[in-house]
TIVO-2410 file (N, C-alpha, C; in nm, 3 decimals):
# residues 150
REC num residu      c1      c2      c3 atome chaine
REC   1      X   0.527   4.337  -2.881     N      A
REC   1      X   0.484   4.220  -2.953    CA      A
REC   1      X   0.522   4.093  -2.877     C      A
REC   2      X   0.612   4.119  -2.845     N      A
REC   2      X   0.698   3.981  -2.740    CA      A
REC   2      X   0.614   3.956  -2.628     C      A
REC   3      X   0.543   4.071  -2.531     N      A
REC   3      X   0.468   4.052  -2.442    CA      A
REC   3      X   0.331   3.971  -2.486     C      A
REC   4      X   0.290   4.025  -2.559     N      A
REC   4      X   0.145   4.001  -2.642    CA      A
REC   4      X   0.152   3.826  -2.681     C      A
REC   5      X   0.275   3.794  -2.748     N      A
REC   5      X   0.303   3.617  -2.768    CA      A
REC   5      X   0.277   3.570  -2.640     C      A
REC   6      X   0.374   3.603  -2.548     N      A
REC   6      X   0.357   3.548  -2.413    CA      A
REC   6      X   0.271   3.533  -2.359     C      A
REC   7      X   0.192   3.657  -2.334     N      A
REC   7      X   0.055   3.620  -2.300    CA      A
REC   7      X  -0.058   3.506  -2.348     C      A
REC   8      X  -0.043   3.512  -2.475     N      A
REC   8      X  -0.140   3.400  -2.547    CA      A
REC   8      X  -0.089   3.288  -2.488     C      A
REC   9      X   0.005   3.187  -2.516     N      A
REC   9      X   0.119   3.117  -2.485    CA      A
REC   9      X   0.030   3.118  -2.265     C      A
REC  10      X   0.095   3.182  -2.200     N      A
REC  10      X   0.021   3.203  -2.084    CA      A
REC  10      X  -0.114   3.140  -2.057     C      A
REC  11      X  -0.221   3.208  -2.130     N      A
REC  11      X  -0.328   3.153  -2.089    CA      A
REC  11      X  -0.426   3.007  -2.137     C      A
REC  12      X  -0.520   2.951  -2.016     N      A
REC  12      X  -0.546   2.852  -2.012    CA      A
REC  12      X  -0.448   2.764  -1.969     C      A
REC  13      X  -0.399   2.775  -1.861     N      A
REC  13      X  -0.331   2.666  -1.814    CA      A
REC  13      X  -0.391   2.555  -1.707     C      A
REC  14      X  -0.347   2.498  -1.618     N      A
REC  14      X  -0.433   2.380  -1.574    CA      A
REC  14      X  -0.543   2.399  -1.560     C      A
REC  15      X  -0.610   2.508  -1.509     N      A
REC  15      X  -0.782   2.524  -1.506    CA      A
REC  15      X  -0.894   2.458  -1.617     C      A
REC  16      X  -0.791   2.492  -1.724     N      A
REC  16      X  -0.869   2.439  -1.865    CA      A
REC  16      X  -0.957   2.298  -1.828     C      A
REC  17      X  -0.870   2.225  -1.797     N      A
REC  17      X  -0.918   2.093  -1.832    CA      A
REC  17      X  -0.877   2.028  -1.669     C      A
REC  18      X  -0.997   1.964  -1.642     N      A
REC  18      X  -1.006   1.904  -1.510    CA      A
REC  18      X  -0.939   1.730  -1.569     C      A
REC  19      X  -0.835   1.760  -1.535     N      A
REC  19      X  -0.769   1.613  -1.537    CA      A
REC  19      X  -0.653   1.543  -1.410     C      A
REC  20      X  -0.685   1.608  -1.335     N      A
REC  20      X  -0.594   1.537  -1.186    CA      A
REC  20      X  -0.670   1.477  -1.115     C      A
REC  21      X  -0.814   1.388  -1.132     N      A
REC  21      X  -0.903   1.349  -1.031    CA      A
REC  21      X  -0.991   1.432  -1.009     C      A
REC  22      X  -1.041   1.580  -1.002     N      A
REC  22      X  -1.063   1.668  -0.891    CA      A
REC  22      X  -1.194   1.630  -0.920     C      A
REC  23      X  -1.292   1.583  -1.035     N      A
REC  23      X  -1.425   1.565  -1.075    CA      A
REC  23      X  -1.495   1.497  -0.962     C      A
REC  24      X  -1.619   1.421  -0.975     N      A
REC  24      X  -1.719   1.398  -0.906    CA      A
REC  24      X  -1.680   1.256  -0.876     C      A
REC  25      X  -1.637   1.212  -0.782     N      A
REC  25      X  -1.578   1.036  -0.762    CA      A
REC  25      X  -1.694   0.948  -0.749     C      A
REC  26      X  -1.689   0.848  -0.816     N      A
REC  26      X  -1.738   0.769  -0.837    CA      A
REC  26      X  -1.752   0.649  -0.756     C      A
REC  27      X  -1.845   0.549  -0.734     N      A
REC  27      X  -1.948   0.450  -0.590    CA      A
REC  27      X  -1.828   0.321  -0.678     C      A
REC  28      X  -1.767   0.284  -0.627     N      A
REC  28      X  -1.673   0.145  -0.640    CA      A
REC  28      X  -1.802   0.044  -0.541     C      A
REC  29      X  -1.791  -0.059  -0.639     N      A
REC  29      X  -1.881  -0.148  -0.586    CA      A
REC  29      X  -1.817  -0.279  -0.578     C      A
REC  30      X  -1.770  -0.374  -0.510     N      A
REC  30      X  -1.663  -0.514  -0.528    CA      A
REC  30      X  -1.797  -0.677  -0.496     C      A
REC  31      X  -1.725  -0.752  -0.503     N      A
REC  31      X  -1.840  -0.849  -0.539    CA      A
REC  31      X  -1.756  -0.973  -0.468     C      A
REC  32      X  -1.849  -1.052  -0.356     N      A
REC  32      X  -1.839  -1.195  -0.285    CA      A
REC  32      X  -1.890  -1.307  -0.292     C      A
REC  33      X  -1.864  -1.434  -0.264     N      A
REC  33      X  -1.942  -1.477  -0.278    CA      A
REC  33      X  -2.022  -1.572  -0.183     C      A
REC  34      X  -2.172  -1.600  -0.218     N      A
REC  34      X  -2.231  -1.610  -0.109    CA      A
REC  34      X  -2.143  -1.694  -0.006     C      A
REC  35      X  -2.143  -1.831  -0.082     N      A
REC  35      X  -2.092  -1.913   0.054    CA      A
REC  35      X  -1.965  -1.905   0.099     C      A
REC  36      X  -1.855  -1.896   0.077     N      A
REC  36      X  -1.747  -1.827   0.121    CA      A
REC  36      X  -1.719  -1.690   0.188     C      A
REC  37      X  -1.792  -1.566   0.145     N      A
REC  37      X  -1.757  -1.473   0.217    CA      A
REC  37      X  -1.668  -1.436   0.143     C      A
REC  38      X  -1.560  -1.479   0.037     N      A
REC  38      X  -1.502  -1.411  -0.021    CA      A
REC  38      X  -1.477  -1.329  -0.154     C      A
REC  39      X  -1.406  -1.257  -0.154     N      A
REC  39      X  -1.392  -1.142  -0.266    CA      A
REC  39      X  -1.385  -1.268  -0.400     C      A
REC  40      X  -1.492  -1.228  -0.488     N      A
REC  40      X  -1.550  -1.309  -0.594    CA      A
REC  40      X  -1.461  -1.183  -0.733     C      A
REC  41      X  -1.432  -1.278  -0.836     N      A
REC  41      X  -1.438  -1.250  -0.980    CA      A
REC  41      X  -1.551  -1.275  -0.998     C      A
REC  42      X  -1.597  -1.200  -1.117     N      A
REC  42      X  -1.732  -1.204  -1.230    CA      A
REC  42      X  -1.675  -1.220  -1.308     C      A
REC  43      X  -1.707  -1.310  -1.433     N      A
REC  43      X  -1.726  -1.368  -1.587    CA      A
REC  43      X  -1.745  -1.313  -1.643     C      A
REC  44      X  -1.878  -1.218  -1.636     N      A
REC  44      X  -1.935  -1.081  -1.697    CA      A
REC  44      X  -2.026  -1.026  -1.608     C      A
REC  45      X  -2.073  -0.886  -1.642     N      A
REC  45      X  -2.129  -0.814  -1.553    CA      A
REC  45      X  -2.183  -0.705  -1.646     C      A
REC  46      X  -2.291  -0.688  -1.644     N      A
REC  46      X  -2.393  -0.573  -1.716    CA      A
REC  46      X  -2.422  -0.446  -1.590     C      A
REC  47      X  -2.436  -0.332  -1.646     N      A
REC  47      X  -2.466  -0.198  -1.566    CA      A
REC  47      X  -2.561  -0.207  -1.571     C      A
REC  48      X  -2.666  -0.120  -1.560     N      A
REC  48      X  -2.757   0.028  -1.588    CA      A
REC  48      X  -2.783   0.079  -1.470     C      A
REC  49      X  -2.812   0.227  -1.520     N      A
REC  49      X  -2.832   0.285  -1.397    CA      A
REC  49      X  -2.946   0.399  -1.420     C      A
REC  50      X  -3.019   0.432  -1.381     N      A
REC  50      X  -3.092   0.535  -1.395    CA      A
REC  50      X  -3.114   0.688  -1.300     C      A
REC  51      X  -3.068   0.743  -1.398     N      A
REC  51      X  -2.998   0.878  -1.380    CA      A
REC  51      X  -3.151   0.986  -1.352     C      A
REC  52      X  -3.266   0.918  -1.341     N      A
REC  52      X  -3.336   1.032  -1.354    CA      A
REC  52      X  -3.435   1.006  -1.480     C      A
REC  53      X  -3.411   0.984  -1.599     N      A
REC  53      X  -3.463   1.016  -1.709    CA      A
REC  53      X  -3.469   0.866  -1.791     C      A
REC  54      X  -3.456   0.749  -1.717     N      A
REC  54      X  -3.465   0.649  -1.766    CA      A
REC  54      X  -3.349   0.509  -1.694     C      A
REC  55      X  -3.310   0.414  -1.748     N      A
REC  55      X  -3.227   0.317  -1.747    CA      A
REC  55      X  -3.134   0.358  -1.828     C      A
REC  56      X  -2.976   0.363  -1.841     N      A
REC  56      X  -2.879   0.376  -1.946    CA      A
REC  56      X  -2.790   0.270  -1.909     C      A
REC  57      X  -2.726   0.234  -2.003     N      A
REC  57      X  -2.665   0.098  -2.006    CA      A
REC  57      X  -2.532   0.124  -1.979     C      A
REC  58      X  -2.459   0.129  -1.914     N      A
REC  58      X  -2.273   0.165  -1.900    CA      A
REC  58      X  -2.222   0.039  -1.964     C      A
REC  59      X  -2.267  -0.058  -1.995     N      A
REC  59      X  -2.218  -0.212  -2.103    CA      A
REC  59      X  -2.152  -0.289  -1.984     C      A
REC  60      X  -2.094  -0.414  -2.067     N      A
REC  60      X  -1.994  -0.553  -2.020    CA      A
REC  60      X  -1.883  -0.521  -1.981     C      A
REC  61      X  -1.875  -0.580  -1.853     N      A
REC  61      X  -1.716  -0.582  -1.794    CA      A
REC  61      X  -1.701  -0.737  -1.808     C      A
REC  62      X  -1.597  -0.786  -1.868     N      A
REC  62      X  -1.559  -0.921  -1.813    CA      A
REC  62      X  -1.466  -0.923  -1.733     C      A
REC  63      X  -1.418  -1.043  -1.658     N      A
REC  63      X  -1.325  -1.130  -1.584    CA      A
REC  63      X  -1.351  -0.962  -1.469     C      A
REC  64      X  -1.439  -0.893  -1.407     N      A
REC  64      X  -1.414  -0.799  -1.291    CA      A
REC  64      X  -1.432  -0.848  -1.143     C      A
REC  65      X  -1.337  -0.781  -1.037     N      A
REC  65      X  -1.365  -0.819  -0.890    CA      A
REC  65      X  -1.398  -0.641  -0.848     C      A
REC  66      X  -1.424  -0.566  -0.937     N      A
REC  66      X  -1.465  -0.481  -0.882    CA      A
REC  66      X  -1.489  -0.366  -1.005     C      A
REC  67      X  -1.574  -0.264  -0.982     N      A
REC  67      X  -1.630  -0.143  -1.082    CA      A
REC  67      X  -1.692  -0.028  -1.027     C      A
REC  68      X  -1.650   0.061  -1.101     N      A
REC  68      X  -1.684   0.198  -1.071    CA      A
REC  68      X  -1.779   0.243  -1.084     C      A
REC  69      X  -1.890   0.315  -1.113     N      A
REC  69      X  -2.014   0.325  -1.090    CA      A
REC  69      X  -2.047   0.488  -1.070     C      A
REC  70      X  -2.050   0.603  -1.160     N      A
REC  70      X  -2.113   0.725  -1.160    CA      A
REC  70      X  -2.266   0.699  -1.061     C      A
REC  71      X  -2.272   0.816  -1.012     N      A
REC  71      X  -2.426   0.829  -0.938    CA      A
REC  71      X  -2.452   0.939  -0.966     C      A
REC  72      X  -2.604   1.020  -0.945     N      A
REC  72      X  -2.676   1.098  -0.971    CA      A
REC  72      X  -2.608   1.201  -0.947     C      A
REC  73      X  -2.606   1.349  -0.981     N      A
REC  73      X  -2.533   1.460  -0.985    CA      A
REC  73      X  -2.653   1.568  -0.982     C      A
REC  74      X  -2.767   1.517  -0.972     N      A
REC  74      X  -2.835   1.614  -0.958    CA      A
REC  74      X  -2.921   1.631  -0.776     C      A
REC  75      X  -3.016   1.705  -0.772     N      A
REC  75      X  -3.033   1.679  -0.619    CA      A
REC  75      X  -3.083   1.606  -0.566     C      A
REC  76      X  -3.143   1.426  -0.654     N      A
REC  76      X  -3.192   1.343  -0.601    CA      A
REC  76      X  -3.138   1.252  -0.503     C      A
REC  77      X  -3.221   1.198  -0.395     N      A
REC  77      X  -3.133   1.159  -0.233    CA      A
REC  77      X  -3.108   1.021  -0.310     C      A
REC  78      X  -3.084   0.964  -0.421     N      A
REC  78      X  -3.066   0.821  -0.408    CA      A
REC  78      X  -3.030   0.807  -0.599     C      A
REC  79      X  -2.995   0.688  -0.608     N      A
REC  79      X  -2.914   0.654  -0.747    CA      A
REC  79      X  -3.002   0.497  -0.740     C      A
REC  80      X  -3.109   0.456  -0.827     N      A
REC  80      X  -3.106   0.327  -0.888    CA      A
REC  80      X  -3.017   0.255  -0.965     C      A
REC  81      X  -2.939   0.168  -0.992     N      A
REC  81      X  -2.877   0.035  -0.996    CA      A
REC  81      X  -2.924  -0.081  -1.043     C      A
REC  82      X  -2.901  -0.151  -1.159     N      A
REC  82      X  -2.959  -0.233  -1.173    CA      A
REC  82      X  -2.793  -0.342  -1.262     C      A
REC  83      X  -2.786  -0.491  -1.198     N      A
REC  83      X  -2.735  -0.563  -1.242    CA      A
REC  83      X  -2.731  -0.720  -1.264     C      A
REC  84      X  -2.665  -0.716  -1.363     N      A
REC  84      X  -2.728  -0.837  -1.460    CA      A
REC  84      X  -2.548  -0.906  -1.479     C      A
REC  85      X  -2.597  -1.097  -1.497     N      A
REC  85      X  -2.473  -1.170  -1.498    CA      A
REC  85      X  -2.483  -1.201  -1.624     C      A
REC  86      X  -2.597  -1.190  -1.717     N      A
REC  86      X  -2.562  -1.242  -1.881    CA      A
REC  86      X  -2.684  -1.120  -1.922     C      A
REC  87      X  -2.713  -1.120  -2.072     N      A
REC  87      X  -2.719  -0.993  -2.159    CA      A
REC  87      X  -2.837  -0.999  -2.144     C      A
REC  88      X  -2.937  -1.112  -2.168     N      A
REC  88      X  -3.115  -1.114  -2.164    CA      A
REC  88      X  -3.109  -1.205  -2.005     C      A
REC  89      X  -3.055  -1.184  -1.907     N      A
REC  89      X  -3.029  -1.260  -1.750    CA      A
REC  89      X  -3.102  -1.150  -1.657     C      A
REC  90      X  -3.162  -1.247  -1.565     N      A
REC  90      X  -3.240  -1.157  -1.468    CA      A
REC  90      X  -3.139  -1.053  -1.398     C      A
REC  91      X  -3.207  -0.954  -1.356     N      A
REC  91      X  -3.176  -0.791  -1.300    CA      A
REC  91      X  -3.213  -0.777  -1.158     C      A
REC  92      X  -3.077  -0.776  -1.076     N      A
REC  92      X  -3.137  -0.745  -0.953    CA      A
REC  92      X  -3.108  -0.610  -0.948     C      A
REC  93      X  -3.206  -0.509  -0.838     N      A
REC  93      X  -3.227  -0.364  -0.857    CA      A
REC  93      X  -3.208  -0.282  -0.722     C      A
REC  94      X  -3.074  -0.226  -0.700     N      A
REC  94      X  -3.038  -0.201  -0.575    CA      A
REC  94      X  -3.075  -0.045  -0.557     C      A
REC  95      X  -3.091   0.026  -0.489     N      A
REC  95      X  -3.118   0.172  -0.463    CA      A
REC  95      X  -3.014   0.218  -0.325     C      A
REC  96      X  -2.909   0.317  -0.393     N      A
REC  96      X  -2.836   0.361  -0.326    CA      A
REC  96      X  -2.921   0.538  -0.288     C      A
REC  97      X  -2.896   0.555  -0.154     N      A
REC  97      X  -2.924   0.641  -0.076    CA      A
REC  97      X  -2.830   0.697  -0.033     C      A
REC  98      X  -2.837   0.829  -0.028     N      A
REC  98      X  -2.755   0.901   0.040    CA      A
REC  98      X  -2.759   1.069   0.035     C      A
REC  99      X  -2.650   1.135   0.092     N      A
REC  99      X  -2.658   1.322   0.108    CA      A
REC  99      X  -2.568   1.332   0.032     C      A
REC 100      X  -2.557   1.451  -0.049     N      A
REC 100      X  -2.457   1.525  -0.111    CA      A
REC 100      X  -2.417   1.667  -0.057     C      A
REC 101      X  -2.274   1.665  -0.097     N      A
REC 101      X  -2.225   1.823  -0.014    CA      A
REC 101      X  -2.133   1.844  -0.214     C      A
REC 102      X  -2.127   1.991  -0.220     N      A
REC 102      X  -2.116   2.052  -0.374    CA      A
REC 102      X  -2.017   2.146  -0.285     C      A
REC 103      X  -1.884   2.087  -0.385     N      A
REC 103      X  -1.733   2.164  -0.361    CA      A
REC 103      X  -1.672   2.259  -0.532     C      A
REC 104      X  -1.665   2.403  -0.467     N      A
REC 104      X  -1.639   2.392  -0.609    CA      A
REC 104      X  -1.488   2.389  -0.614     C      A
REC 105      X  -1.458   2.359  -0.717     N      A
REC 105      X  -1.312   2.322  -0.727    CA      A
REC 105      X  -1.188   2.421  -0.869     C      A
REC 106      X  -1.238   2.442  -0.955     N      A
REC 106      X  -1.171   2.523  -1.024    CA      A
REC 106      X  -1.300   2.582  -1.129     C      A
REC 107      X  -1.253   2.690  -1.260     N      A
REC 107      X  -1.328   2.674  -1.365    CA      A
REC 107      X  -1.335   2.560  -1.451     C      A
REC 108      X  -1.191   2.472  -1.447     N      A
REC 108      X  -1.241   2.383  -1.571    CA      A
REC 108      X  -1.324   2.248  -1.479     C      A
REC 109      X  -1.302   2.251  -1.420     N      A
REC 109      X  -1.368   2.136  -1.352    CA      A
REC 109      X  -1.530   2.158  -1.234     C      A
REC 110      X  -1.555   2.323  -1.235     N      A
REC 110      X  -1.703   2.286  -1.208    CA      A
REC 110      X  -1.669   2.300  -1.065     C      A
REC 111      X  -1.820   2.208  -1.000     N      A
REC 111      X  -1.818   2.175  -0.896    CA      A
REC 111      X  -1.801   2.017  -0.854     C      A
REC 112      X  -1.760   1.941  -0.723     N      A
REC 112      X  -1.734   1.876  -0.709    CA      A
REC 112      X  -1.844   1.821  -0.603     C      A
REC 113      X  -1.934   1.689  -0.646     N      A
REC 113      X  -1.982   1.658  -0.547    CA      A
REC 113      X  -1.936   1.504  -0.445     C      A
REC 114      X  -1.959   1.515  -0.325     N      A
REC 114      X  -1.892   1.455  -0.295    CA      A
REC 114      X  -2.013   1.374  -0.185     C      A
REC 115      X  -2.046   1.239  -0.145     N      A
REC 115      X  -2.168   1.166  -0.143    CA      A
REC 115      X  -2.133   1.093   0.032     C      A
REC 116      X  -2.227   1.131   0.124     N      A
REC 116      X  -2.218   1.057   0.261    CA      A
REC 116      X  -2.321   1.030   0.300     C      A
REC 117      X  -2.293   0.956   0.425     N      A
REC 117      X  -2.439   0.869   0.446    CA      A
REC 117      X  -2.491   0.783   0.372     C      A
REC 118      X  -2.388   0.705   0.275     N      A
REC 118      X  -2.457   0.590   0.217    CA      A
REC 118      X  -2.494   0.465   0.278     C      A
REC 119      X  -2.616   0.442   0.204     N      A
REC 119      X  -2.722   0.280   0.294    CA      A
REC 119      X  -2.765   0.268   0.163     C      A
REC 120      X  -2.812   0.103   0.114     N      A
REC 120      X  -2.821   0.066   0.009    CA      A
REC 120      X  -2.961  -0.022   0.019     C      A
REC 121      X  -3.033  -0.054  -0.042     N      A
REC 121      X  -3.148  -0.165  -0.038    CA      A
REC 121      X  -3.154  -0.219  -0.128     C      A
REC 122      X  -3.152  -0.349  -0.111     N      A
REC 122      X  -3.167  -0.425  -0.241    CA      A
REC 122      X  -3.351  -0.495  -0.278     C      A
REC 123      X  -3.356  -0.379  -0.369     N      A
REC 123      X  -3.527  -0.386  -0.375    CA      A
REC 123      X  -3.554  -0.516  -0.456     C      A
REC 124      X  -3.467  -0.607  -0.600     N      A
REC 124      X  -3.474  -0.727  -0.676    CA      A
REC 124      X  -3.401  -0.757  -0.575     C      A
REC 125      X  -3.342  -0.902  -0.527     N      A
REC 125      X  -3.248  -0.985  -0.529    CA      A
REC 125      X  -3.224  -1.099  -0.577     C      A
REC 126      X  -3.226  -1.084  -0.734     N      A
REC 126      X  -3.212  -1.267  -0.843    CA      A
REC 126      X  -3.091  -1.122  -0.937     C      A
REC 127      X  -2.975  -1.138  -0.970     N      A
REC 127      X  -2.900  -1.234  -0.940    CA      A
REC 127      X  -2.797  -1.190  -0.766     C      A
REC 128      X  -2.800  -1.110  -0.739     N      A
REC 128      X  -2.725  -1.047  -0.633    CA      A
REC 128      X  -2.829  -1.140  -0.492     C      A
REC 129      X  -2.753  -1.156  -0.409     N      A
REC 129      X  -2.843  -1.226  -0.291    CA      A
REC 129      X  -2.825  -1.137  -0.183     C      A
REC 130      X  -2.711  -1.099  -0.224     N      A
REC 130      X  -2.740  -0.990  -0.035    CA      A
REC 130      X  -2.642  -0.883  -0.069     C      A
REC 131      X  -2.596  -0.736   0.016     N      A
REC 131      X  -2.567  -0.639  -0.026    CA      A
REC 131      X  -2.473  -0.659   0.141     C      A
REC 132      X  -2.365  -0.584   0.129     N      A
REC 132      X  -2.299  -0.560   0.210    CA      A
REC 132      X  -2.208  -0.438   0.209     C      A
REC 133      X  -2.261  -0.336   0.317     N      A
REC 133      X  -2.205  -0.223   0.331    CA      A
REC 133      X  -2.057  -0.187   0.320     C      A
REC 134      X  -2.019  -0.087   0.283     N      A
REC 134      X  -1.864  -0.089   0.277    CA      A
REC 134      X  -1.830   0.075   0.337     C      A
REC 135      X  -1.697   0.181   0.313     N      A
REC 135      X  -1.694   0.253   0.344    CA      A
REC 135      X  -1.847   0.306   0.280     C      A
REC 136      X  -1.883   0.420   0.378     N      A
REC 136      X  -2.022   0.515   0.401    CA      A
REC 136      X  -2.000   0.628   0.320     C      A
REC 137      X  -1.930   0.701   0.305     N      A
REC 137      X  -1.856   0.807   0.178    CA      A
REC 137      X  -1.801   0.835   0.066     C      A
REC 138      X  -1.809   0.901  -0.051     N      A
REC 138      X  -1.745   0.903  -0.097    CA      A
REC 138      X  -1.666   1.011  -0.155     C      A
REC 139      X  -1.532   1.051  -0.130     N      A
REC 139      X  -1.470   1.146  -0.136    CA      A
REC 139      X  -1.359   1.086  -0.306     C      A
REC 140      X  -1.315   0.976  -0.255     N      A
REC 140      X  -1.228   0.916  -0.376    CA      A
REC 140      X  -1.286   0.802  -0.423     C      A
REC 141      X  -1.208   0.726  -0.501     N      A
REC 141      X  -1.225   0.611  -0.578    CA      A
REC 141      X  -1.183   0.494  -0.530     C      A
REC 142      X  -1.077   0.491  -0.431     N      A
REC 142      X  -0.993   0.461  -0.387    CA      A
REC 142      X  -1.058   0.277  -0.254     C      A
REC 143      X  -1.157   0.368  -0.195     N      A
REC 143      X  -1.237   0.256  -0.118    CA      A
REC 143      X  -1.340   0.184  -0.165     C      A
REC 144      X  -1.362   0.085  -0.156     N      A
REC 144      X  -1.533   0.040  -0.176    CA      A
REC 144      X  -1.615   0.053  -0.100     C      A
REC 145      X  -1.757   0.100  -0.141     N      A
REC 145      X  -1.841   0.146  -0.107    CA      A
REC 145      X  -1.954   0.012  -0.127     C      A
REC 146      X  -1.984  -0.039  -0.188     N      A
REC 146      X  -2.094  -0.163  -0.156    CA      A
REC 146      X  -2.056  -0.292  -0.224     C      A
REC 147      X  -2.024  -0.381  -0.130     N      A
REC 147      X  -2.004  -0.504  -0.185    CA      A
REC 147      X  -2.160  -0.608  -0.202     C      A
REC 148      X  -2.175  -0.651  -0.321     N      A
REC 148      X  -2.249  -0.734  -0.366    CA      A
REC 148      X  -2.210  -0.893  -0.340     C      A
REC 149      X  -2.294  -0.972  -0.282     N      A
REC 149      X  -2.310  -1.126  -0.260    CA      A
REC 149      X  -2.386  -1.179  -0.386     C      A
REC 150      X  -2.260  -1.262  -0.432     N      A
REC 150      X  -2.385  -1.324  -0.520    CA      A
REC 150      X  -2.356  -1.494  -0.490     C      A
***
């Protein structure tokens, strides 16, 4: 009987639940500004992104110099982007490009994809004016990957 507790007690341990990072890292995007060149705060800042199946709204960040940004998880070569400085404010519409490589990493956490060869185009530019490359990969969270001029 003592064994039998233990065991229960035993199973599901860290595998369960993917909570050390190991998931799919996410496109950090930081923001300059035009005439300076330098690393800009935003006031506010609106998402969306379209995943495939439409526009979805990730909402308002205020007072940000920088944000995280999920991308596509499925096998499409590129992630649309779209951002906005007030709530009914024009939308500029960037299209991130890039390859994916699929790591798997445990049961509770799946597979892990991990995104290189990123190049960006900025297909709107009202409110964003120019796009500026940053690290090309993304393995962590840790670097930025496209800085925005506004």
């Amino acid at each position: 009987m003592i064994c039998f507790v233990g065991m229960l007690f035993s199973c599901g341990g860290d595998d369960d639940i993917c909570e050390s990072g190991e998931g799919t890292p996410r496109m950090k995007v930081a923001f300059k500004d035009v005439v300076s060149g330098k690393a800009k705060t935003l006031d506010s800042l609106y998402i969306a992104v379209d995943y495939g199946s439409g526009k979805v709204q990730l909402g308002k960040t205020e007072k940000t110099d920088s944000r995280l940004i999920p991308l596509r998880v499925d096998d499409s070569p590129y992630t649309d982007v779209y951002f906005r400085l007030a709530d009914k404010g024009a939308e500029s519409h960037v299209r991130i490009n890039y390859t994916t490589k699929a790591t798997y990493v445990s049961p509770g956490c799946g597979i892990k994809k991990t995104y290189e060869n990123l190049n960006s185009q900025l297909i709107q530019p009202n409110p964003v004016q120019k796009i500026e490359a940053g690290q090309n990969q993304i393995e962590n969270e840790d670097k930025t990957n496209l800085f925005l001029i506004f």
